[in-house]
mmCIF file of the N, C-alpha and C atoms, coordinates in Angstrom:
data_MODEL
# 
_entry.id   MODEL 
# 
loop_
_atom_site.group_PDB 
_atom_site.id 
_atom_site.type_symbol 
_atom_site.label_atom_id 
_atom_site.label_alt_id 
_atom_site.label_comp_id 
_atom_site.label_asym_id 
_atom_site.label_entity_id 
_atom_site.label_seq_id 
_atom_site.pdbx_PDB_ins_code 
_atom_site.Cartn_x 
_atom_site.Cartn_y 
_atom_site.Cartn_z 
_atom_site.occupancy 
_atom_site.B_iso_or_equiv 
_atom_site.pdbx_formal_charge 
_atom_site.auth_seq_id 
_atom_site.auth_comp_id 
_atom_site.auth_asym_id 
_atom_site.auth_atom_id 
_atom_site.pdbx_PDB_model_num 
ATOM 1   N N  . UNK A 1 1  ? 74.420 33.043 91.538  1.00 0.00 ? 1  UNK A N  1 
ATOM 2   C CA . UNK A 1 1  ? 74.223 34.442 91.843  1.00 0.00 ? 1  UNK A CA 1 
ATOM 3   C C  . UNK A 1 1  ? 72.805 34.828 91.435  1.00 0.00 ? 1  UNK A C  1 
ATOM 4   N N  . UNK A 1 2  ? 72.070 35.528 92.054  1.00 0.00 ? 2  UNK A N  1 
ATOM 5   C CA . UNK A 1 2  ? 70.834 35.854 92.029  1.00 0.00 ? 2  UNK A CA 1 
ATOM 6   C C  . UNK A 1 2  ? 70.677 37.343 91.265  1.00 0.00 ? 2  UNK A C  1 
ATOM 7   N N  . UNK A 1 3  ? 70.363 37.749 90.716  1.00 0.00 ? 3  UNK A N  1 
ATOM 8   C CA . UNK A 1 3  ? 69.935 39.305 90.234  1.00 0.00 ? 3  UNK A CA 1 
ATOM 9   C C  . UNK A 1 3  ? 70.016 40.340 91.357  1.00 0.00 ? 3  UNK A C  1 
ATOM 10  N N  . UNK A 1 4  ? 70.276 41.735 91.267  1.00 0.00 ? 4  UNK A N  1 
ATOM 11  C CA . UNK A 1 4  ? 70.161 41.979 92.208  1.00 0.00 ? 4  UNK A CA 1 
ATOM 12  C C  . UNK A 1 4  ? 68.969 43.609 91.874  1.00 0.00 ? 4  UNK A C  1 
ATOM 13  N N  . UNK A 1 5  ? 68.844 43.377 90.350  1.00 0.00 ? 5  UNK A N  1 
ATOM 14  C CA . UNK A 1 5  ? 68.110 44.630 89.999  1.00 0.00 ? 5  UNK A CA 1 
ATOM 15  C C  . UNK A 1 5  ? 66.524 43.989 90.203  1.00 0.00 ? 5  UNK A C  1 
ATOM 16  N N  . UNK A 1 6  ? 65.663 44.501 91.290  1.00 0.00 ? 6  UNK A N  1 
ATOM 17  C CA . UNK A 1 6  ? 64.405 44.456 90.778  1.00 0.00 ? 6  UNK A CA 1 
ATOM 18  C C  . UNK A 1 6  ? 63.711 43.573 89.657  1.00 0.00 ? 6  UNK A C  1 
ATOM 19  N N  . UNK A 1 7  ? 63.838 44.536 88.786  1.00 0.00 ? 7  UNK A N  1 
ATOM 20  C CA . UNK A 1 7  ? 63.119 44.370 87.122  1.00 0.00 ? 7  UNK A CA 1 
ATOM 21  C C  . UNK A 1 7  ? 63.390 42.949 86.968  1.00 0.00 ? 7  UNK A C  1 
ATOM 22  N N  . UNK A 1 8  ? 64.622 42.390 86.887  1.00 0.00 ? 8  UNK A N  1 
ATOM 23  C CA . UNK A 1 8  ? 65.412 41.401 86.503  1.00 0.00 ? 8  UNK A CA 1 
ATOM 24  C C  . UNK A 1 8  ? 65.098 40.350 87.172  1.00 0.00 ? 8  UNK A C  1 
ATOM 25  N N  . UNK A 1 9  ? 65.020 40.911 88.259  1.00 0.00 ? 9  UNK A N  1 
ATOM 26  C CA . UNK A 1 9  ? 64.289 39.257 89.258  1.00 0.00 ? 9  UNK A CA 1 
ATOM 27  C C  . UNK A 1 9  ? 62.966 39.076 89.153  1.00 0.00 ? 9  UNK A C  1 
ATOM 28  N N  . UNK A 1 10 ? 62.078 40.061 88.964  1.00 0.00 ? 10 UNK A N  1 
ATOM 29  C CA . UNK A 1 10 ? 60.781 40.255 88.572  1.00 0.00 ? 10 UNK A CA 1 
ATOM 30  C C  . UNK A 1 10 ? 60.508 39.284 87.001  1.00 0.00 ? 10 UNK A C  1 
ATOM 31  N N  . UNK A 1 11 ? 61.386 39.530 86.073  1.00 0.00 ? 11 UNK A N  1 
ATOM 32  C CA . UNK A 1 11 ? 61.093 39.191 85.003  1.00 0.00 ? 11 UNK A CA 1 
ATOM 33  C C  . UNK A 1 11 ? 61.778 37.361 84.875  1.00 0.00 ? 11 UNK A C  1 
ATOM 34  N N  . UNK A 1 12 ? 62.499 36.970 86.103  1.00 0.00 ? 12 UNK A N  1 
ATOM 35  C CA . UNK A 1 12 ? 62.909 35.874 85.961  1.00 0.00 ? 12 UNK A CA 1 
ATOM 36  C C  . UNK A 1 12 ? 62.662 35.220 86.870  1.00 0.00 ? 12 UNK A C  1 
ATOM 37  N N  . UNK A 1 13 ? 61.288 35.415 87.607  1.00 0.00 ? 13 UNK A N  1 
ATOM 38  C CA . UNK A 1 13 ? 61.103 34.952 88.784  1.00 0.00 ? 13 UNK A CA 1 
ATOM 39  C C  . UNK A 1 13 ? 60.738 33.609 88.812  1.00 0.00 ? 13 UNK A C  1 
ATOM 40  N N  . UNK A 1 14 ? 60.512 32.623 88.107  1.00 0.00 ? 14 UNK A N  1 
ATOM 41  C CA . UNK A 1 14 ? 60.563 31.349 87.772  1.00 0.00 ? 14 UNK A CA 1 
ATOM 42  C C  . UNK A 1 14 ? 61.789 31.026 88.008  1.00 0.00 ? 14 UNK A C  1 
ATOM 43  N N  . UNK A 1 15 ? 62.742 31.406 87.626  1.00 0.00 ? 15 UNK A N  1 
ATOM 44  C CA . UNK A 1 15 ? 64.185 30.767 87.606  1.00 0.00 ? 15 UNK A CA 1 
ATOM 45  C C  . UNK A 1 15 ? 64.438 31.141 89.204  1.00 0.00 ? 15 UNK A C  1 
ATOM 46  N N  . UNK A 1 16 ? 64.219 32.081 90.005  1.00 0.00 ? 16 UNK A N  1 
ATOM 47  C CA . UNK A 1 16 ? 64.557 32.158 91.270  1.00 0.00 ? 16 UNK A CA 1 
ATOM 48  C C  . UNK A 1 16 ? 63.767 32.652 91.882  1.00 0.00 ? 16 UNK A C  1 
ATOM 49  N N  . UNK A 1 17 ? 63.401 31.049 92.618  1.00 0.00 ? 17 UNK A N  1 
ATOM 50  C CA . UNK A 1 17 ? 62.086 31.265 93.401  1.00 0.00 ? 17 UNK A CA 1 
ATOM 51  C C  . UNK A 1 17 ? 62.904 31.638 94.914  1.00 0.00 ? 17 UNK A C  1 
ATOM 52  N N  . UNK A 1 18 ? 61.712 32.495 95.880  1.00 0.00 ? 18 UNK A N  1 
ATOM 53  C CA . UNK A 1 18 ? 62.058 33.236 96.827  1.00 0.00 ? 18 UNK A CA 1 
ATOM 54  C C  . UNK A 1 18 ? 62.989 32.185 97.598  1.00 0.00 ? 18 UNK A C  1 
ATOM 55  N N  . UNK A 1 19 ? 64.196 33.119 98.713  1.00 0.00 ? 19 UNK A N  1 
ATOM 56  C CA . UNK A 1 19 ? 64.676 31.733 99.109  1.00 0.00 ? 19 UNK A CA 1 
ATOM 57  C C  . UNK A 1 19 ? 65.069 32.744 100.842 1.00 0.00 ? 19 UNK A C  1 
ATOM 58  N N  . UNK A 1 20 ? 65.106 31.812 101.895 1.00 0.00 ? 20 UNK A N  1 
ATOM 59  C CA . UNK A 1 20 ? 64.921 32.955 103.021 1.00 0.00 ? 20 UNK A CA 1 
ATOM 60  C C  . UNK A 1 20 ? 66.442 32.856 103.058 1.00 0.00 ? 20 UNK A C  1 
ATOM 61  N N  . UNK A 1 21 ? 66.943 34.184 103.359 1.00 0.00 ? 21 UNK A N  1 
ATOM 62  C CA . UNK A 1 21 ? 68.612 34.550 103.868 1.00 0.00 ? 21 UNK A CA 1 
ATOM 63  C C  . UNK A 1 21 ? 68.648 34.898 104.700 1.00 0.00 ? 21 UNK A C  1 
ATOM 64  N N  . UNK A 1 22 ? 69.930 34.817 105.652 1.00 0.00 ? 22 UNK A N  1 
ATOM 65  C CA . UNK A 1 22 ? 70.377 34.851 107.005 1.00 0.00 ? 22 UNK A CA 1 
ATOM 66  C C  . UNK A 1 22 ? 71.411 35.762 107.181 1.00 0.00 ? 22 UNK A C  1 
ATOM 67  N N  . UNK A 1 23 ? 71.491 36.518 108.326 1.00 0.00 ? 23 UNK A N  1 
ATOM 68  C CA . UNK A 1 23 ? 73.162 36.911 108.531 1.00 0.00 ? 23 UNK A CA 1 
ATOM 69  C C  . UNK A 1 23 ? 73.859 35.965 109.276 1.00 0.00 ? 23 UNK A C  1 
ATOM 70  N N  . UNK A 1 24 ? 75.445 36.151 109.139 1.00 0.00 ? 24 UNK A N  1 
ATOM 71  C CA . UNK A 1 24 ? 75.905 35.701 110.136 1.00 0.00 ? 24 UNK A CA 1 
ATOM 72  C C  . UNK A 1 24 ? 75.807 35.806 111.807 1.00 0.00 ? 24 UNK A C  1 
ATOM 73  N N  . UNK A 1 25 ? 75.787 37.056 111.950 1.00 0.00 ? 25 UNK A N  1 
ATOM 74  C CA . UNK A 1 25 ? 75.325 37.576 113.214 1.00 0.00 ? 25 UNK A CA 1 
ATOM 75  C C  . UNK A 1 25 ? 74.010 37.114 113.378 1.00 0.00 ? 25 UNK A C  1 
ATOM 76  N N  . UNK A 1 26 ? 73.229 36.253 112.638 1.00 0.00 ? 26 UNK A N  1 
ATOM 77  C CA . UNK A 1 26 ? 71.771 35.801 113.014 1.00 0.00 ? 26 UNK A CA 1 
ATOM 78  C C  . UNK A 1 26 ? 72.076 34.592 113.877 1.00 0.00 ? 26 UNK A C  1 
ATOM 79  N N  . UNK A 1 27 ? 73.277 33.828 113.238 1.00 0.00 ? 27 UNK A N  1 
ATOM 80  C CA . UNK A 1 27 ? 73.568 32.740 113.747 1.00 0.00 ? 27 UNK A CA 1 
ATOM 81  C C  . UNK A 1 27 ? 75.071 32.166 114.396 1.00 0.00 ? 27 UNK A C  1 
ATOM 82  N N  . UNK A 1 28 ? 75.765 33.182 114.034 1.00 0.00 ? 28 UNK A N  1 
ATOM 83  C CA . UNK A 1 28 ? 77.177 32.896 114.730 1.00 0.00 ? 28 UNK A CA 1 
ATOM 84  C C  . UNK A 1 28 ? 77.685 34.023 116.038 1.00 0.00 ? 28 UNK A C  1 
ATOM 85  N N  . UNK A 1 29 ? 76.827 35.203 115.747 1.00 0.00 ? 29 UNK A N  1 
ATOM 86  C CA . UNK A 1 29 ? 77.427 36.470 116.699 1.00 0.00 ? 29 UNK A CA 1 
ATOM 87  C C  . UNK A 1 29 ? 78.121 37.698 115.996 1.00 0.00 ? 29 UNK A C  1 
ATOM 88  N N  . UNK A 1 30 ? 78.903 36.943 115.202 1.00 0.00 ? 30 UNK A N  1 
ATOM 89  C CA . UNK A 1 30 ? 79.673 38.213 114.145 1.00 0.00 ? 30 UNK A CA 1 
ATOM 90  C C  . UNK A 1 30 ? 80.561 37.385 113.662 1.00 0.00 ? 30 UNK A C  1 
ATOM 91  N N  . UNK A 1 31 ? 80.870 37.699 112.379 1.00 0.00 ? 31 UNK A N  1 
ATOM 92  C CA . UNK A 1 31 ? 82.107 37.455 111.627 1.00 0.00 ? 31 UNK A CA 1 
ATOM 93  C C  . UNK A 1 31 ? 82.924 36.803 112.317 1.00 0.00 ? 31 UNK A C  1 
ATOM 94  N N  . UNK A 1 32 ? 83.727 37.361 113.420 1.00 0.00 ? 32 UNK A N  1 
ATOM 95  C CA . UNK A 1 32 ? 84.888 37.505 113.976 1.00 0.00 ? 32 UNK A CA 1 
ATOM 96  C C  . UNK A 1 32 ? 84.744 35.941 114.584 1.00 0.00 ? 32 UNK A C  1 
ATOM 97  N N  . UNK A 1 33 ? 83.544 35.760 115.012 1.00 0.00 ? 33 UNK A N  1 
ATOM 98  C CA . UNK A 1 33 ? 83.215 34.672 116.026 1.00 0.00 ? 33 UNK A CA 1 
ATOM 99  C C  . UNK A 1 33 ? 82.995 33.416 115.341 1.00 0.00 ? 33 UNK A C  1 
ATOM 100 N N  . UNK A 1 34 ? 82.370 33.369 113.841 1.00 0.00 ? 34 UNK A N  1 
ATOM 101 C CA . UNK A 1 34 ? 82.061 32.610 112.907 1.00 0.00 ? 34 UNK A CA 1 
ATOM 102 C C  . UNK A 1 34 ? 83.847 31.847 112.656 1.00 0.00 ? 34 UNK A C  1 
ATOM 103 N N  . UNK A 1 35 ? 84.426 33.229 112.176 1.00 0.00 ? 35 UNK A N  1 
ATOM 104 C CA . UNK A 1 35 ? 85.847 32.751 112.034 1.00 0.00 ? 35 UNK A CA 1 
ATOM 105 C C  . UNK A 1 35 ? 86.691 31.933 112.869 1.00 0.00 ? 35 UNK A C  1 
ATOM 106 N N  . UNK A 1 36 ? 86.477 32.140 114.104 1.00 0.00 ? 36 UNK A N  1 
ATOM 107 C CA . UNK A 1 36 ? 87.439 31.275 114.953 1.00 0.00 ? 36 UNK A CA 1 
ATOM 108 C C  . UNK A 1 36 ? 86.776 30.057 115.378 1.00 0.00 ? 36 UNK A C  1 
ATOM 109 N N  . UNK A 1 37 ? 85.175 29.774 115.251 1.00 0.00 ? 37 UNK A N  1 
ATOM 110 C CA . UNK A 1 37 ? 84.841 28.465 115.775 1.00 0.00 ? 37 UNK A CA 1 
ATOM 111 C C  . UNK A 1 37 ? 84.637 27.632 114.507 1.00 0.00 ? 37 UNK A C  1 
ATOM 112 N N  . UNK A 1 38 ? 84.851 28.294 113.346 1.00 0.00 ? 38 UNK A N  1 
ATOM 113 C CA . UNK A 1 38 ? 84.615 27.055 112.034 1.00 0.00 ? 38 UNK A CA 1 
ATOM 114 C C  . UNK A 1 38 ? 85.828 27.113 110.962 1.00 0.00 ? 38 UNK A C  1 
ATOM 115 N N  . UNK A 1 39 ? 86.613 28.309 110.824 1.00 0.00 ? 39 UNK A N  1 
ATOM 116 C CA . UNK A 1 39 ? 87.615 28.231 110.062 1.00 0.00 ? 39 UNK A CA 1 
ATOM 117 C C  . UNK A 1 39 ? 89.026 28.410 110.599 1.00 0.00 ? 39 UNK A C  1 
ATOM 118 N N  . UNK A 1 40 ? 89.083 28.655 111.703 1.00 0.00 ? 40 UNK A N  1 
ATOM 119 C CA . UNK A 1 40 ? 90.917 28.542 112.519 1.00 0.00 ? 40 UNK A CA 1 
ATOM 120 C C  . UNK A 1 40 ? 91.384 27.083 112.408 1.00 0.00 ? 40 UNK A C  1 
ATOM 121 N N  . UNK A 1 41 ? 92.607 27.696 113.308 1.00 0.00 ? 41 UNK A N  1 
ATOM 122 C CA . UNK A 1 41 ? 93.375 26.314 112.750 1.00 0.00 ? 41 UNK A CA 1 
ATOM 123 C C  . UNK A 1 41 ? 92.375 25.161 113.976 1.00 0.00 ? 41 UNK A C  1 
ATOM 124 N N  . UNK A 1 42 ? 92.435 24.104 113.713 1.00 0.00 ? 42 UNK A N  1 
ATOM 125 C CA . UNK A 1 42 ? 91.289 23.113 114.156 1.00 0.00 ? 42 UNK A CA 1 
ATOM 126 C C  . UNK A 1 42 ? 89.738 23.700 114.726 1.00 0.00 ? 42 UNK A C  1 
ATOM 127 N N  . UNK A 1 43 ? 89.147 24.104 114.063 1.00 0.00 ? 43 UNK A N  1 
ATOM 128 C CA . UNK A 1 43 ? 88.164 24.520 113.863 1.00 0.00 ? 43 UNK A CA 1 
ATOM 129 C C  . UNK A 1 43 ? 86.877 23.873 113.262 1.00 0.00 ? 43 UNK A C  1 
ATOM 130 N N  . UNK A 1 44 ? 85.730 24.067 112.922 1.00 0.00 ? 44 UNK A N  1 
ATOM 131 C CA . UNK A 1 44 ? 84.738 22.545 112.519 1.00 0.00 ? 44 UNK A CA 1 
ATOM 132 C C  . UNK A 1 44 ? 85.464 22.136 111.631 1.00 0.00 ? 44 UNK A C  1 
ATOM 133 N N  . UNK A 1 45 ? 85.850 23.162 110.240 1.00 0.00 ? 45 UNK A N  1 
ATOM 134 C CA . UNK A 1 45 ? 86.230 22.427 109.079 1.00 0.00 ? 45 UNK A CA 1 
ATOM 135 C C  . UNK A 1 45 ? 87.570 21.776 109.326 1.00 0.00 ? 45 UNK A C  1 
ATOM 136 N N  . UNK A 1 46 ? 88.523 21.915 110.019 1.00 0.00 ? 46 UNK A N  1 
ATOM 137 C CA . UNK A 1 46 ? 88.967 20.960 109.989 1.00 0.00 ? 46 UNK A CA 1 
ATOM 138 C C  . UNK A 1 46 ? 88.831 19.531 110.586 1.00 0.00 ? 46 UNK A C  1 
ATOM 139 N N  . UNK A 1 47 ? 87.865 19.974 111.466 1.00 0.00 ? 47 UNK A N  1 
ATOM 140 C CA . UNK A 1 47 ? 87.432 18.349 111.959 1.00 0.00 ? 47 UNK A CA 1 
ATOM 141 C C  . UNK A 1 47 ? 87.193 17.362 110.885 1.00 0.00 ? 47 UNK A C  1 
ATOM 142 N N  . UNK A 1 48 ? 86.165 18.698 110.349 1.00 0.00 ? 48 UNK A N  1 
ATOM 143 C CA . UNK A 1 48 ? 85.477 18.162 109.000 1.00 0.00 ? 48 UNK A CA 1 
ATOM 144 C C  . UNK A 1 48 ? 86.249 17.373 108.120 1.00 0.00 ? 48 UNK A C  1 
ATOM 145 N N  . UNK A 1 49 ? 87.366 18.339 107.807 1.00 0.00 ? 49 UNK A N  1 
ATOM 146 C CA . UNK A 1 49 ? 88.581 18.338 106.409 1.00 0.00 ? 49 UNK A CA 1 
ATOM 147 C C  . UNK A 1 49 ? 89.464 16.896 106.950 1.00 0.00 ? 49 UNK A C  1 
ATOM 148 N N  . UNK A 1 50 ? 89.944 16.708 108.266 1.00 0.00 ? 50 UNK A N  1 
ATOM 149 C CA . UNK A 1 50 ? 90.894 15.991 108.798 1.00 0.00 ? 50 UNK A CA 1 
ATOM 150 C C  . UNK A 1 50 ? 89.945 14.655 109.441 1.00 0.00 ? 50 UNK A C  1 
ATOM 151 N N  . UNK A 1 51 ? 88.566 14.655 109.616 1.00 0.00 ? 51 UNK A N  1 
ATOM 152 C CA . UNK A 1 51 ? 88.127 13.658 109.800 1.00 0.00 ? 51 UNK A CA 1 
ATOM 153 C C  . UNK A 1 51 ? 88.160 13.190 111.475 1.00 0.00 ? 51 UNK A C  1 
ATOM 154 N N  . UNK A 1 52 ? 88.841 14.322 112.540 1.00 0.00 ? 52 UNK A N  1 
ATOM 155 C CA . UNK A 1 52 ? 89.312 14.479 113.446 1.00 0.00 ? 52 UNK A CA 1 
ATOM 156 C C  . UNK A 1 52 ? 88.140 14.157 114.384 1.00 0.00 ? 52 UNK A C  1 
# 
């Protein structure tokens, strides 16, 4: 977990160097869409999980 006050990340900025973040909607479309092509039932992770 990263800081989320200013000051705090300022004063510990060695320990957490900048890091770029994404939305989902940057890369899946929305939530909704993320959910059904990687976590439903046979979905990546279970390819993943089941080796499928």
């Amino acid at each position: 977990m990263r800081p989320r006050n200013e000051a705090v990340l300022k004063k510990y900025a060695a320990a957490f160097k900048p890091i770029k973040l994404f939305t989902v909607n940057e890369y899946f479309g929305s939530l909704a869409d993320a959910q059904k092509l990687h976590f439903n039932d046979v979905g990546q992770f279970d390819k993943l999980y089941t080796n499928k």
